[in-house]
C-alpha positions, 0 to 999 in steps of 0.5 A: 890381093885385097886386105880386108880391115876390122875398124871398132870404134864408138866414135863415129869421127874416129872410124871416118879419120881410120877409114880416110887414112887407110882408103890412101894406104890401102888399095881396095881395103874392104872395111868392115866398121862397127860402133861398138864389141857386140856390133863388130862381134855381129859383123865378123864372119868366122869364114871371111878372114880379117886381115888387120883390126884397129880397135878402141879401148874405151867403148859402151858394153865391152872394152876394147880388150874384152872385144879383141879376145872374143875375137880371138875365140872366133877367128885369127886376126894377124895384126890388132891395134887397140887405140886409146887415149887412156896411156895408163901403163896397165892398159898398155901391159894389158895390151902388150899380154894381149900381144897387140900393138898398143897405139895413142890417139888422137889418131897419127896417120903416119903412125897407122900407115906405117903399121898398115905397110909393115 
């Protein structure tokens, strides 16, 4: 059964180092990328179900979290990752009320093919 994964990121690089590392852990991961929360909004299908979505914090328009909550309001998403290089202990607390897994980049594979397979 295909897993279908919701990568946010305003950093292009950041999507392509997510997207490789998920290919090799993922088999037929059907990958849904947006740059930023109103792109990923646009793209999101309340029909199709969105299995896992890594999401960056800091992104032009909206935050990462204020993203994850409109998603929330839109569809269930069993297993978010809000990725950050901003490891203030707010952000994480904003994550963990959020109940979302709070990860630090620069991104570690092994740590996100370690999510992906729990």
């Amino acid at each position: 059964m295909s897993k279908t994964i919701l990568v946010v990121d305003d950093s292009i690089v950041s999507r392509m180092m997510i997207k490789t590392i998920i290919e090799s852990h993922v088999q037929g991961a059907d990958i849904i990328e947006a740059g930023n929360g109103a792109q990923a909004l646009d793209r999101v299908d309340k029909d199709k179900a969105i299995d896992v979505a890594f999401v960056d914090y800091n992104m032009p328009g909206m935050t990462g979290l204020e993203l994850i909550s409109a998603l929330a309001a839109k569809l269930t998403i069993p297993k978010v990752v809000l990725l950050t290089a901003n490891i203030q202990d707010e952000i994480k607390a904003q994550a963990l009320t959020a109940g979302v897994t709070f990860m630090n980049k620069p991104i570690d594979e092994e740590v996100i093919a370690t999510f992906l397979q729990s």
